[in-house]
N, C-alpha and C positions, 0 to 999 in steps of 0.2 A: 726602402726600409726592409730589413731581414727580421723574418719574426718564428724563431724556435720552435717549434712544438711536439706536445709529448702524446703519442697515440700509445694510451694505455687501456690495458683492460682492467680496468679496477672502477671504483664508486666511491666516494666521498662517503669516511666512515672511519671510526676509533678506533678500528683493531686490524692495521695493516701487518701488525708484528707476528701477527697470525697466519697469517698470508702469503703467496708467493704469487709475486707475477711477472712476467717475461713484458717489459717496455723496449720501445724501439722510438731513437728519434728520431723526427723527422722537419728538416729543414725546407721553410717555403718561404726560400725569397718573393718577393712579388706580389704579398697577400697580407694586407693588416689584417690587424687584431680587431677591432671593428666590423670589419666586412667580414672576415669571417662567422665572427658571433652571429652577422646580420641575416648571411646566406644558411647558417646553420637550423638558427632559430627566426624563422621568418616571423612567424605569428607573433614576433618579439619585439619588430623590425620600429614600429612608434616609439615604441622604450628607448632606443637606439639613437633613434631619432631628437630627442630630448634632450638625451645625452650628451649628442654630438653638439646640439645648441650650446649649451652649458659649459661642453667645455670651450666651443668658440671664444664666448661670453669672458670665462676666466684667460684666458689666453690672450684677448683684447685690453684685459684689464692690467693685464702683469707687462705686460709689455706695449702698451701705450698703441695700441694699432688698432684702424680703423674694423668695422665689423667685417667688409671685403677680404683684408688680408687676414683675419684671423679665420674665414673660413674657406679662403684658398690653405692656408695652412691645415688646417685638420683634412680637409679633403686629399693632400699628398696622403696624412695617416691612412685614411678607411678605401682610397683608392690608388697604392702606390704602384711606380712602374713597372711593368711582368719584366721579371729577370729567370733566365734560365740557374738552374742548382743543381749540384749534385750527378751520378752516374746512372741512377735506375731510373727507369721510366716508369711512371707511378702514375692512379689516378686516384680522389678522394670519391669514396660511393655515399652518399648522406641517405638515410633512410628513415623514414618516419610515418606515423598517420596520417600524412595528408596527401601534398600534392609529388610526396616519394616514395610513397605506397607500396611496399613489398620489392624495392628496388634489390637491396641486396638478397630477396631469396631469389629473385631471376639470376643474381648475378651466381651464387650457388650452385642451382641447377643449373646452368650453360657450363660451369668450369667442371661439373660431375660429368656432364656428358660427352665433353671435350678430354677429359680425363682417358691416358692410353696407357700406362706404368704405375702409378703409385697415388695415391691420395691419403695424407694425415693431418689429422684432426685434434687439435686440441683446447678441449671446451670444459669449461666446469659444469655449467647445463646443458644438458644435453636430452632434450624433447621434442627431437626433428617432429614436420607433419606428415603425412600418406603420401606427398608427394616428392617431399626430401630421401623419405626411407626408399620410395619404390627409384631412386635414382643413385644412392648408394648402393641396393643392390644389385643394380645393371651395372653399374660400375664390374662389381664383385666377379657377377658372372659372366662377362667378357675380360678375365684373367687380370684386371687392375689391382693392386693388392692396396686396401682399404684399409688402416690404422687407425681407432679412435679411442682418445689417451683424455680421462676421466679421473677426476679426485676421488679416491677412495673413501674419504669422508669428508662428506659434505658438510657445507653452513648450513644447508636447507633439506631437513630432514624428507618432506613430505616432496620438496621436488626429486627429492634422488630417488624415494620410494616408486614415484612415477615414471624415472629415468626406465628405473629397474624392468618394470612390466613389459617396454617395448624393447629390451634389449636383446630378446629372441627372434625378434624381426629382424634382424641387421646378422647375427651370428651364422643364423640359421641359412644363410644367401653367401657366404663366404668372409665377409667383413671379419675385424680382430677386433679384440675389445679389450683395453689395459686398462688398470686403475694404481694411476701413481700415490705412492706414500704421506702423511703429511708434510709439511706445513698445507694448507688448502690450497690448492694453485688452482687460482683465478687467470689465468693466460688464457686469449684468444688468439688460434694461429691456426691456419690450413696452407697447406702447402700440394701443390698439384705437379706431376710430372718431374720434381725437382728444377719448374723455372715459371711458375706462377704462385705469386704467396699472397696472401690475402690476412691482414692482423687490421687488429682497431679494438673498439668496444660491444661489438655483437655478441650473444650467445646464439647456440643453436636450439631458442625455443620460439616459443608462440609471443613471447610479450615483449621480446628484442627484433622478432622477425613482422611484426607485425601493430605493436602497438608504444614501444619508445621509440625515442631520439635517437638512431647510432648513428658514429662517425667509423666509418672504416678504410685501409688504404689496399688496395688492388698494388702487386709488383710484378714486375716482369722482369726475368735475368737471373742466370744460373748462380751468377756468385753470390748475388744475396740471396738465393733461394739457400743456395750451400751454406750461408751463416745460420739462417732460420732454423735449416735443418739440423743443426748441431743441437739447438736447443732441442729437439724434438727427440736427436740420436740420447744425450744425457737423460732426460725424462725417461724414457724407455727401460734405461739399464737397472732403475731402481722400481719399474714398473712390472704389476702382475697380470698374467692375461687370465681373461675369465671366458671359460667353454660353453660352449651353447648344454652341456650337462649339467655345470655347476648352475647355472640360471636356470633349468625346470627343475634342478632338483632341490629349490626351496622348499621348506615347511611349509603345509595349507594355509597357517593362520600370513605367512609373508607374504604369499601369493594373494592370500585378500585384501590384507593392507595394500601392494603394491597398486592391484587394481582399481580399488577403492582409488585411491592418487592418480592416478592413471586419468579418471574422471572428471580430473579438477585441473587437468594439464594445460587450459586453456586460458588459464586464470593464473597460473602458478608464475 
C-alpha cells in the first residue's frame, strides 16, 4: 500500500487565508495509515485498536468472510510490506512528552554542532532555550554564518514580545536576524551545510521542543537541500534584517513588556 503524506507546518484552524506555509510531500510506501497514527500517538494505540476490530467486523460483514480473513485483511493495511521510495534518504524524528522526550532538541543541537558553513532557520516561534542559544552562538563564532527568518507580525502578540527580549542573545554572538513581510508565515525549515534539511511541524520553542506531539523529517542530499534552499533564498529577498542596535534601542515601556513575556516563555 502507498500512503501520501503531507508534512506540514500548520494547525488545524479557519484562517489559512491568512497564512503562509511552505509544505513538502512526502511519499512512504511501506507505512499504513494506521500504524502510523499507532506509532505516532501511542498513548492512543487501544482507540486504534477498537478501531481496527470494527473495521475487521464491517469488512467481514460486506463481504461475506470469516473473522480470520477479515483480519488478515486489515492487518496487510496497518502492517503493509517495507518498499523502498523515492531519492533522499530521510528519517521521520517523532517527539513528544513521554517516552520521545526532547528527541528532536538532541537532534538540533548535534546538526548545530556539526554545523561547518551555513545554518538557516525558518520558524515563526522562535524561543530557543540556554542551551539552543549557547549553540547557535558557537555556531556563529566559529565562522558558520547563522540565518534566522522570522514573521514580522505575528498571530501571537505576547510570544513575539518574548521572542523580542532574547533576540540580543543570538545578534550579539554574530547570528542574522530577518523578519519577513506578511502574509504570517508559519513555515518550519532549517537547513544545515546546504545538505541536511530538517522540516515538519516543530517550532523553536519550549511547548513544541518539549511538551507536544511533533512529527518532523530529517534529509540528507544536496539537491533537495538545493530545492529547500530556494524557498529560503525567496524569503529573504523580501526580508528585513534587524541589528543588534535596532533591538536595545527600543523604548523602556517595550523593553518591559518584552521582559515581562520573556517570563512566561515557558508556558507560551
Amino acid at each position: 500500500m502507498s500512503v501520501t503524506e503531507l508534512v506540514l507546518g500548520i494547525e488545524i484552524a479557519g484562517h489559512f487565508d491568512r497564512w503562509h506555509r511552505a509544505a513538502t510531500g512526502v511519499s512512504a510506501k511501506g507505512m499504513g495509515l494506521l500504524d502510523t497514527l499507532s506509532r505516532f500517538w501511542p498513548h492512543l494505540a487501544s482507540g486504534f485498536h477498537v478501531l481496527a476490530a470494527l473495521l475487521a467486523s464491517i469488512h467481514a460483514l460486506l463481504h461475506k468472510r470469516d473473522s480470520r480473513s477479515a483480519t488478515l485483511w486489515l492487518v496487510t493495511i496497518w502492517f503493509p510490506e517495507l518498499q523502498e521510495s523515492g531519492t533522499v534518504i530521510a528519517r521521520v524524528i517523532i517527539d513528544g512528552p513521554d517516552a520521545d522526550f526532547e528527541k528532536l532538541r538532541w537532534t538540533l543541537l548535534a546538526a548545530l554542532a556539526e554545523a561547518q558553513t551555513s545554518v538557516q532557520i525558518l520558524t515563526p516561534y522562535f524561543l530557543p532555550d540556554q542551551a539552543l542559544i549557547t549553540a547557535l552562538n558557537l555556531a556563529a563564532l566559529r565562522g558558520v554564518r547563522v540565518d534566522i527568518l522570522l514573521p514580522e507580525k505575528n498571530n501571537l502578540l505576547s510570544l513575539h514580545w518574548a521572542s523580542r527580549a532574547m533576540w540580543w542573545q543570538v545578534l550579539e554572538h554574530g547570528s542574522r536576524l530577518w523578519l519577513t513581510p506578511p502574509p504570517f508565515d508559519h513555515s518550519k525549515l532549517m537547513i544545515v551545510d546546504g545538505h541536511w534539511v530538517l522540516l515538519g511541524s516543530a517550532n523553536w520553542d519550549a511547548r513544541s521542543l518539549r511538551l507536544n506531539f511533533e512529527l518532523n523529517v530529517e534529509a540528507y542530499g544536496r539537491h533537495f537541500a538545493e530545492q529547500m534552499g530556494k524557498v529560503i533564498q525567496e524569503k529573504l529577498r523580501g526580508a528585513r534584517e534587524v541589528n543588534l542596535a535596532e533591538v536595545k534601542g527600543r523604548s523602556y515601556p517595550a523593553k518591559l513588556r518584552d521582559s515581562i513575556a520573556r517570563l512566561f516563555s515557558p508556558y507560551l
